[in-house]
C-alpha positions as CSV (number, residue, x, y, z in Angstrom):
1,X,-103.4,-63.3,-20.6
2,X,-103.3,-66.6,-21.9
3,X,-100.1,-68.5,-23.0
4,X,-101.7,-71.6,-24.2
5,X,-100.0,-73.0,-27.6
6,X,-101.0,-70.8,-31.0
7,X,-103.3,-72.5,-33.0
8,X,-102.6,-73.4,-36.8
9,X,-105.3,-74.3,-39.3
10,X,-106.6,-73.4,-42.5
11,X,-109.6,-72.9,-44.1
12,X,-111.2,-76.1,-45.8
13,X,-111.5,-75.9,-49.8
14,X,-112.2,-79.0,-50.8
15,X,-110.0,-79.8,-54.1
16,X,-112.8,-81.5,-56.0
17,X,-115.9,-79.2,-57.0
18,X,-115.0,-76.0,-54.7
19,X,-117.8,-75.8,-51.8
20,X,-120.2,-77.4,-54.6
21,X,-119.1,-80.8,-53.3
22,X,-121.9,-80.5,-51.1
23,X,-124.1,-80.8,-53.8
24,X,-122.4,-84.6,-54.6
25,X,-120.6,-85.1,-51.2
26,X,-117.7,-88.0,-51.6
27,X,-116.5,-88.7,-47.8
28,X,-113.2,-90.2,-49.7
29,X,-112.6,-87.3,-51.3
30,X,-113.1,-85.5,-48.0
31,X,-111.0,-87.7,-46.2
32,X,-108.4,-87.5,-48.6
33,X,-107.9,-83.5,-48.6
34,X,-108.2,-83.6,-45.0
35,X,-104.6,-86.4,-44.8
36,X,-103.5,-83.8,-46.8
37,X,-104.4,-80.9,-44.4
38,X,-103.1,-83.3,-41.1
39,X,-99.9,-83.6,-43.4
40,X,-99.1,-80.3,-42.6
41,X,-99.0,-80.5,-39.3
42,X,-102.2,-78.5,-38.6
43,X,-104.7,-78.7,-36.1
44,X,-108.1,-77.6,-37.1
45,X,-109.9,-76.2,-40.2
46,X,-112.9,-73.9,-40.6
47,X,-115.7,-75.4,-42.7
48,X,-118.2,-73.9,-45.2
49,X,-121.6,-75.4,-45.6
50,X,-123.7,-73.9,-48.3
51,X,-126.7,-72.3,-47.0
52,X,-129.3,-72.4,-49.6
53,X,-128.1,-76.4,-49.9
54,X,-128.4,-77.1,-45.9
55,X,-131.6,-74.6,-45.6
56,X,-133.6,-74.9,-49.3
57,X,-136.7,-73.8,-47.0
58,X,-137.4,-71.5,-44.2
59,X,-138.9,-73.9,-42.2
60,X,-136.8,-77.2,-43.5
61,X,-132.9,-78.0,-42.9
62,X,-132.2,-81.3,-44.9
63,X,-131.4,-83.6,-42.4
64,X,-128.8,-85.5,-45.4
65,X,-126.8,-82.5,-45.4
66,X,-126.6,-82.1,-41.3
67,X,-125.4,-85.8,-41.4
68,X,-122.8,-84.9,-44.0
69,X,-121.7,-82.1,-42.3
70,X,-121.5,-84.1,-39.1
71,X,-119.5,-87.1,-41.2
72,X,-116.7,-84.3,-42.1
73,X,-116.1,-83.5,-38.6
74,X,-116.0,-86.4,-37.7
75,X,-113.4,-87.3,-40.3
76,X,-111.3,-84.4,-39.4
77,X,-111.6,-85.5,-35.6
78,X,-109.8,-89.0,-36.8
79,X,-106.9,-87.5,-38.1
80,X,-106.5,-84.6,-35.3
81,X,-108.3,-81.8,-36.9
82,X,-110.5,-79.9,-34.6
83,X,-113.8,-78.0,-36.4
84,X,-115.2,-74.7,-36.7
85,X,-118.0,-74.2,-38.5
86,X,-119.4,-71.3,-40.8
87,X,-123.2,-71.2,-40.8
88,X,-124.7,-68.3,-43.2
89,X,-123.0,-69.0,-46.7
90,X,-123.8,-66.4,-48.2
91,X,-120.6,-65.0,-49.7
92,X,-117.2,-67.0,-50.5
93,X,-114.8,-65.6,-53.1
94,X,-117.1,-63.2,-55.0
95,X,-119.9,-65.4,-55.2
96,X,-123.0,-64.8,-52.9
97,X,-125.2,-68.1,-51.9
98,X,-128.5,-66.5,-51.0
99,X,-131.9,-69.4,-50.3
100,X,-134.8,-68.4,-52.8
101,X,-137.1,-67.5,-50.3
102,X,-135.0,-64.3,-49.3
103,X,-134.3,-62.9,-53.3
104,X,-136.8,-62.0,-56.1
105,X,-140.3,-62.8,-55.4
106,X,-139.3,-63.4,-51.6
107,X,-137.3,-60.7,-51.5
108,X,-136.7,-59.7,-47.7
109,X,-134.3,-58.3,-46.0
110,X,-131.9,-60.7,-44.4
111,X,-131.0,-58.6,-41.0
112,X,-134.4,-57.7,-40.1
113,X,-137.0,-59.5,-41.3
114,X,-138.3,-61.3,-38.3
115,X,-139.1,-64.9,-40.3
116,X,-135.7,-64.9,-41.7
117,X,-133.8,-64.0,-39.1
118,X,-136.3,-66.9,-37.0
119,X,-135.2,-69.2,-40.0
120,X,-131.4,-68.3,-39.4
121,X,-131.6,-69.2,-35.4
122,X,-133.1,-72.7,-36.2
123,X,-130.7,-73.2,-38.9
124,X,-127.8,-72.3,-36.5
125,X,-129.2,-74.0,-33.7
126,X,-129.9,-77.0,-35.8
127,X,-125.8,-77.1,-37.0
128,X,-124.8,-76.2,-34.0
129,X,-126.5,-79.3,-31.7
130,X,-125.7,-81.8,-34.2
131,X,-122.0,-81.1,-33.7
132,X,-122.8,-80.2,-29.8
133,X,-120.8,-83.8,-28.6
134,X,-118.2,-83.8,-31.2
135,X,-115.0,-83.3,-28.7
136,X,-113.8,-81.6,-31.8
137,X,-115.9,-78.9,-32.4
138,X,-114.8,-75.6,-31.6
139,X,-117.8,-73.9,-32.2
140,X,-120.0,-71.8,-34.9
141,X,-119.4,-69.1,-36.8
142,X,-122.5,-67.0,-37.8
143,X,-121.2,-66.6,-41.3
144,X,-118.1,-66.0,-43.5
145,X,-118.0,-62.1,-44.4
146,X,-121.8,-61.5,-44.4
147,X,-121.4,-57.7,-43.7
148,X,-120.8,-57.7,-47.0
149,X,-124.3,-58.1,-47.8
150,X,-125.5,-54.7,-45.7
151,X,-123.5,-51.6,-47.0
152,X,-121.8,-51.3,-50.5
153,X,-119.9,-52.2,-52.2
154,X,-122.6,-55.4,-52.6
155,X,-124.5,-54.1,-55.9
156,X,-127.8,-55.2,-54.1
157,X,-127.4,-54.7,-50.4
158,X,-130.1,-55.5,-47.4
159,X,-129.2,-52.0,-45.8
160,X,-129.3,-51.3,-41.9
161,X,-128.3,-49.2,-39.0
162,X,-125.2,-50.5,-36.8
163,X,-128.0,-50.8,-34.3
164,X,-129.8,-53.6,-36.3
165,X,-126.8,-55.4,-36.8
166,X,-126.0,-55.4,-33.1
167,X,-129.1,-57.2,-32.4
168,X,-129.2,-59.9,-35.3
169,X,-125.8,-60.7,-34.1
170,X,-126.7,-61.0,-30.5
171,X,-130.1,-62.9,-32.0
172,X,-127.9,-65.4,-33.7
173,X,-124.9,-66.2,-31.3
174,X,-128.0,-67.1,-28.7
175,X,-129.2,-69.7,-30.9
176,X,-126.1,-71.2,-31.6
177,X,-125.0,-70.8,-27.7
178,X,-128.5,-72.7,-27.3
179,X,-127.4,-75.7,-29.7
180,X,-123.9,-75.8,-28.6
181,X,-123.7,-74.7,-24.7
182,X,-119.8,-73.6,-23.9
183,X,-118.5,-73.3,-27.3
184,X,-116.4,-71.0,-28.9
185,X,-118.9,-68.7,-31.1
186,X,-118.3,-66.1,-33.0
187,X,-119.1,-63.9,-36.1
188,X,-116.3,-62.9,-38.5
189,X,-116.8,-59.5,-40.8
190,X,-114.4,-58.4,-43.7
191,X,-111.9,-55.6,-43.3
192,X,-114.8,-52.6,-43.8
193,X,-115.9,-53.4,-40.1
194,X,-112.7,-51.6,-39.7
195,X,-112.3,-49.2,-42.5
196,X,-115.7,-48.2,-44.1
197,X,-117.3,-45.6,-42.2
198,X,-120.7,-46.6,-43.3
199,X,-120.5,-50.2,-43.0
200,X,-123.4,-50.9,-39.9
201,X,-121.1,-53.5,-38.9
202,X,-118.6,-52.2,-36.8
203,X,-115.4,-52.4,-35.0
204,X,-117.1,-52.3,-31.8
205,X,-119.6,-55.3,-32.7
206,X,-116.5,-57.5,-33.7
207,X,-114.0,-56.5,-30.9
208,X,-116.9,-57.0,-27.9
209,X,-119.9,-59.8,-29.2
210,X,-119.1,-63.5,-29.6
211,X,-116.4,-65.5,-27.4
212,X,-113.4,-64.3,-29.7
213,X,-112.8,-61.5,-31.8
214,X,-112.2,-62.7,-35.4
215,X,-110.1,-60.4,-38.0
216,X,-109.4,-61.5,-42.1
217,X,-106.6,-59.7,-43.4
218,X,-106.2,-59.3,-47.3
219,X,-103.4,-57.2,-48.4
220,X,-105.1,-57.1,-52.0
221,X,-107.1,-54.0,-50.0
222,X,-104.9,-51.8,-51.3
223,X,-102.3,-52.3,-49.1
224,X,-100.0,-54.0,-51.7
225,X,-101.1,-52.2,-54.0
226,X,-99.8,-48.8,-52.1
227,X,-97.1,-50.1,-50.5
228,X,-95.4,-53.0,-51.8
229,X,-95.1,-56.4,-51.4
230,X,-92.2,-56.7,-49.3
231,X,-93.1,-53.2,-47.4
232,X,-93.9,-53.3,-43.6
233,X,-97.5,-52.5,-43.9
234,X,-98.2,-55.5,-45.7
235,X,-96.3,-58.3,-44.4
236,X,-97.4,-56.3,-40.8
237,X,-101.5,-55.9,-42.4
238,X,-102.5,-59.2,-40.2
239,X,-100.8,-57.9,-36.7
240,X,-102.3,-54.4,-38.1
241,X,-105.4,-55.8,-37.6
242,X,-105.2,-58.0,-34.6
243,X,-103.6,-54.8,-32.8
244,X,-106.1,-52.4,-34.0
245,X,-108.9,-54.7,-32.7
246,X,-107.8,-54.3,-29.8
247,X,-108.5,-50.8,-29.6
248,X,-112.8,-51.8,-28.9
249,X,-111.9,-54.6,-26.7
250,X,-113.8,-54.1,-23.7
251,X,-111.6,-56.9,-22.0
252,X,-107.7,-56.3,-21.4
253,X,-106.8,-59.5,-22.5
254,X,-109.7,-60.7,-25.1
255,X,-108.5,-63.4,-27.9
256,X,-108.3,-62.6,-31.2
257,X,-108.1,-65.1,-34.0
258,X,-106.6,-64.3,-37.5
259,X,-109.2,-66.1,-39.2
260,X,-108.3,-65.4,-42.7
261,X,-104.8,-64.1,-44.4
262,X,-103.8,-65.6,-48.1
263,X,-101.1,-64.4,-50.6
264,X,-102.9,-63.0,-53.5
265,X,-101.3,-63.2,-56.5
266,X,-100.7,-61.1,-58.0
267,X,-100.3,-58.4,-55.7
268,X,-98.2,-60.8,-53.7
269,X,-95.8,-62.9,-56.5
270,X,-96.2,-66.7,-56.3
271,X,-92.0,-66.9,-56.1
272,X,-92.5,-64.5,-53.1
273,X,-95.6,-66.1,-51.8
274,X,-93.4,-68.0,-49.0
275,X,-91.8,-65.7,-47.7
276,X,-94.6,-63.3,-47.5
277,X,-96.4,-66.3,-45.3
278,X,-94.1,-66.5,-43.1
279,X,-93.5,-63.5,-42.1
280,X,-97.4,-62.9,-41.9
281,X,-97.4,-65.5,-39.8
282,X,-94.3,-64.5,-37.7
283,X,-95.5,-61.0,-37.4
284,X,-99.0,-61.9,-35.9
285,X,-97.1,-64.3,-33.7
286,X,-95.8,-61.1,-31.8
287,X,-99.3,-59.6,-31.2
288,X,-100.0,-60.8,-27.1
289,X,-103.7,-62.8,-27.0
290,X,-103.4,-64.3,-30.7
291,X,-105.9,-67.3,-30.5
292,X,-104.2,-68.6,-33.7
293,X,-104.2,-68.1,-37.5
294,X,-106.3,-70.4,-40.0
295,X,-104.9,-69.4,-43.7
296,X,-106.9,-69.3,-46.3
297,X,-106.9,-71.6,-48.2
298,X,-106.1,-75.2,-47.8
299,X,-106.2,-76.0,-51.7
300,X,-106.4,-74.5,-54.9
301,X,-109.3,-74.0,-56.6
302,X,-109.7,-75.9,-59.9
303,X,-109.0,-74.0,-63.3
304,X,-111.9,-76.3,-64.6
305,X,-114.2,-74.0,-62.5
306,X,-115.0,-70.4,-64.5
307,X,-116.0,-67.2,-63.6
308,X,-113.5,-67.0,-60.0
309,X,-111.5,-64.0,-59.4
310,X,-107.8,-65.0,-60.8
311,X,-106.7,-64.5,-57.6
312,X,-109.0,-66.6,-56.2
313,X,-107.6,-69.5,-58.2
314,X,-103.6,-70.0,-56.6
315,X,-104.2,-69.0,-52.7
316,X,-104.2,-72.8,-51.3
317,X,-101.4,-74.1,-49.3
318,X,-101.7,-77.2,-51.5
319,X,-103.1,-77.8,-55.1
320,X,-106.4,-79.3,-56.1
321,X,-104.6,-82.3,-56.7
322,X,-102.7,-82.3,-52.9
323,X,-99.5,-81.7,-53.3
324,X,-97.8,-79.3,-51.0
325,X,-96.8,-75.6,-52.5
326,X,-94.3,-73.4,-51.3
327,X,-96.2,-71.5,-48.8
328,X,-97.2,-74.8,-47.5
329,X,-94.6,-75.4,-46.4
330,X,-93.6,-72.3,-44.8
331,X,-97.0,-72.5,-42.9
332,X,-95.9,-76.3,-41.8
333,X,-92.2,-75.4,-41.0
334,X,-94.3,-72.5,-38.3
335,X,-96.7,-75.3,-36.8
336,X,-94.1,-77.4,-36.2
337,X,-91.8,-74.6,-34.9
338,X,-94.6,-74.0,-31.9
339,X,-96.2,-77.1,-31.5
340,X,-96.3,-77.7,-27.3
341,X,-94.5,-73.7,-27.1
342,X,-96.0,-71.1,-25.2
343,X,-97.0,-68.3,-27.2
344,X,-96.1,-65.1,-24.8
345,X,-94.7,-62.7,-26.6
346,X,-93.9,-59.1,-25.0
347,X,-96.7,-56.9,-24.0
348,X,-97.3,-53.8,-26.7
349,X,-96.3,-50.8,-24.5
350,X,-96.8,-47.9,-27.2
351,X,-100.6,-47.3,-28.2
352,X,-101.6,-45.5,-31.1
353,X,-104.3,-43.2,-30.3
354,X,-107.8,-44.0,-32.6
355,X,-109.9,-41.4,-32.9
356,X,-112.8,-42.5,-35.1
357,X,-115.3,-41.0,-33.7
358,X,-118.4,-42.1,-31.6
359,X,-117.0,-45.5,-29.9
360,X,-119.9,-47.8,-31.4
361,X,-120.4,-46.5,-34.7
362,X,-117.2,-45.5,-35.6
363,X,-118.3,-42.9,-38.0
364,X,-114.8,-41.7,-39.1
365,X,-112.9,-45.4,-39.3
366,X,-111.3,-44.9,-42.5
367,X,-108.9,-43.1,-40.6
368,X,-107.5,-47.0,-39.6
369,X,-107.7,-47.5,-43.6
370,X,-104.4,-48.0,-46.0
371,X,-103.7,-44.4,-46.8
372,X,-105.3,-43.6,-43.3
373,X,-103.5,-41.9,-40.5
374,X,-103.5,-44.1,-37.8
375,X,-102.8,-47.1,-40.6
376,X,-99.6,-44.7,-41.7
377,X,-98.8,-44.3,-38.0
378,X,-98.8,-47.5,-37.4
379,X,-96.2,-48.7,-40.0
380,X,-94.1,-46.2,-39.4
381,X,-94.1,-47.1,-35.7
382,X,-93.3,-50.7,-36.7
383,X,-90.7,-49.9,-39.4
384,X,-88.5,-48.3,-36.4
385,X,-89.2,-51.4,-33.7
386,X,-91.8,-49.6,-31.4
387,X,-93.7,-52.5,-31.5
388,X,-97.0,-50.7,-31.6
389,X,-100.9,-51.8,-30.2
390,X,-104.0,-49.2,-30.5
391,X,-106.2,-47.3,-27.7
392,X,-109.4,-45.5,-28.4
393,X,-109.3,-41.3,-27.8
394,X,-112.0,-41.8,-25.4
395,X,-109.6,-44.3,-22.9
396,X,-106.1,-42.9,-23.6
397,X,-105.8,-40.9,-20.6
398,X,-107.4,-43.9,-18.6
399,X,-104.9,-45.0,-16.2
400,X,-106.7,-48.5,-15.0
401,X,-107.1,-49.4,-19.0
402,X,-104.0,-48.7,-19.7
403,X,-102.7,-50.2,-16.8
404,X,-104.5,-53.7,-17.5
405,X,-103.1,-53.5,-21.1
406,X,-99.7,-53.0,-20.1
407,X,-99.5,-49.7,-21.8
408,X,-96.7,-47.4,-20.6
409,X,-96.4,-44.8,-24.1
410,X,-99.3,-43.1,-26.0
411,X,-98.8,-41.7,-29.1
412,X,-100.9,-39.7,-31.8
413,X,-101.0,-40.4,-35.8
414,X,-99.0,-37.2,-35.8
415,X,-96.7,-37.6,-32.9
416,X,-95.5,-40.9,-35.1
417,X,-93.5,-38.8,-37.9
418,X,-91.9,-37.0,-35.3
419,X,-88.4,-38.6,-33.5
420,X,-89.7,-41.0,-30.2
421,X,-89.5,-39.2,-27.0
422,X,-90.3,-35.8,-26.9
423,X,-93.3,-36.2,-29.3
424,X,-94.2,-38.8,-27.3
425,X,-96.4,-39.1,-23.9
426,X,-96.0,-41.0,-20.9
427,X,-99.3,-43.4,-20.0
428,X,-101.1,-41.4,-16.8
């Protein structure tokens, strides 16, 4: 288990032109949102290039682009900002970035056609090597959400078995592996990996491929929406999900980095929008093997851009025009709380039991949903102090796993209502 420092970062919106400012790329501008970031006392952001901008061809990555990309780390490296790096963009709040030769007349699909997916390795590979000696670069991430593009709800989707998108993973973390030897790469899903029973990308494929498991916690889900803003499963959703991860985890001990969590207004109020950061934050602070927790976002987007989600509009810790908002500071006040502190919080001793069915496919996960079971369970296991982590059916009578875990207590979704002891189970 490692006690190294938590990390504290957020993810990079630039304040002028959204992710568009690749199209007209100002290094001042850049350098100017990223004092504002350091400001905070945070030590890396997670970067967005564009993919049909960096890749306009199958077979051509604009060399301009890899240079400006390479310009922004560097940048961030001056003022103590370490890097991590989004590849396949793709989708960012509600709007999908696809290159022309995968849609209309080139219309292919972008999991398992064999000269996309070759075009997606070089493109990785390509990012990934220019940033190879940056002492700053944490690593690659395939792409931001793009399970989204395989299973509905996506009104078009490129559809596949879990299978298929075991191996384009594994296909794609090699190539960036082979630009960037050592890194940290990964590939980060949205919260249907966990909760849509027919999305082919699954817990299992989050929880075991790539060097850290990656989780994104919005409470806009229907988790505020059920429960409340103030209510234990949504300031608790984040730990939620870095607990339930857990569950796959083939390694006792594997990192898991909250690589997304916002306050959505309006399910979570702007005047309460502090206090619901920080004890987001605080609450996946208490979950053993947190890597750390990039927020999302670093600044507003501007209203002079149309068509966004109205939440999408208020979720930066700063505005477009830099100055520091309220959760801002509540995310600053945390970084500077830990900064050089061991994060070892108390093992989890009681494991909910997670019975979704087959272990890789997770055919029945929407019992982890809001409104699930095991996602009831869970609250109600946190509302009375039990601290609660998750164990697959198939390994809760494993005495070595639970052993390695520190698990001492199993418990069912049912066994939850009922008052602790009896109900309960000793671990074997």
């Amino acid at each position: 288990m490692s006690s190294a420092p938590p990390r504290f970062g957020a993810n990079y919106t630039p304040s002028q032109g959204w992710f568009h400012h690749w199209l007209d790329f100002d290094l001042d501008h850049v350098r100017a949102d990223l004092d504002s970031i350091a400001g905070l006392g945070l030590d890396h952001i997670r970067v967005f290039p564009l993919w049909p901008l960096f890749q306009p061809n199958r077979t051509f990555v604009r060399p301009r682009a890899v240079e400006q990309l390479v310009q922004l780390a560097d940048a961030a490296a001056e003022r103590g900002l370490d890097v991590n790096v989004d590849g396949l963009q793709g989708h960012l709040s509600s709007f999908d970035f696809l290159p022309a030769w995968t849609r209309t007349w080139h219309r292919r699909n972008i999991f398992t056609d064999p000269d996309v997916v070759a075009g997606q390795a070089e493109y990785l590979r390509t990012l990934a090597a220019a940033l190879a000696d940056r002492p700053n670069f944490i690593g690659m991430t395939v792409g931001n959400e793009i399970a989204q593009f395989a299973a509905s709800p996506h009104p078009d989707p490129d559809r596949i078995t879990p299978a298929q998108a075991g191996s384009w993973l594994e296909r794609l973390l090699a190539a960036c592996e082979e630009g960037a030897p050592g890194r940290t790469h990964l590939h980060a899903e949205y919260d249907a990996s966990w909760y849509q029973d027919d999305q082919p990308f699954t817990p299992a494929h989050a929880a075991r491929t790539g060097a850290v498991t990656a989780v994104h916690s919005w409470v806009f889900n229907g988790t505020a929406q059920r429960y409340g803003a103030g209510a234990t499963a949504t300031e608790h959703h984040a730990a939620y999900l870095v607990e339930l991860s857990k569950a796959w985890a083939l390694e006792p001990h594997r990192p898991v980095w909250l690589q997304e969590v916002g306050a959505p207004a309006p399910h979570i109020a702007p005047e309460h929008a502090a206090a619901f950061t920080a004890a987001t934050v605080a609450n996946a602070l208490d979950c053993p093997d947190l890597w750390g927790v990039t927020w999302w976002c670093s600044h507003d987007v501007s209203r002079s851009l149309a068509d966004f989600p109205e939440l999408e509009y208020t979720l930066g810790l700063l505005t477009n025009d830099r100055r520091v908002k309220p959760a801002g500071r509540a995310v600053a006040r945390i970084a500077e709380e830990w900064r050089g502190r061991e994060h070892r919080p108390a093992p989890r001793t009681c494991a909910l039991v997670v019975d979704a069915g087959d272990d890789e496919t997770a055919p029945r996960r929407s019992v982890c949903a809001p409104g699930g079971p095991v996602f009831e369970a869970f609250a109600r296991l946190t509302a009375d102090g039990a601290r609660p982590t998750t164990v697959l059916a198939s390994r809760a009578d494993d005495p070595d796993h639970l052993a390695a875990r520190g698990i001492t207590e199993v418990v069912t979704p049912q066994q939850a209502g009922l008052p602790r002891g009896p109900a309960a189970r000793t671990a074997p």
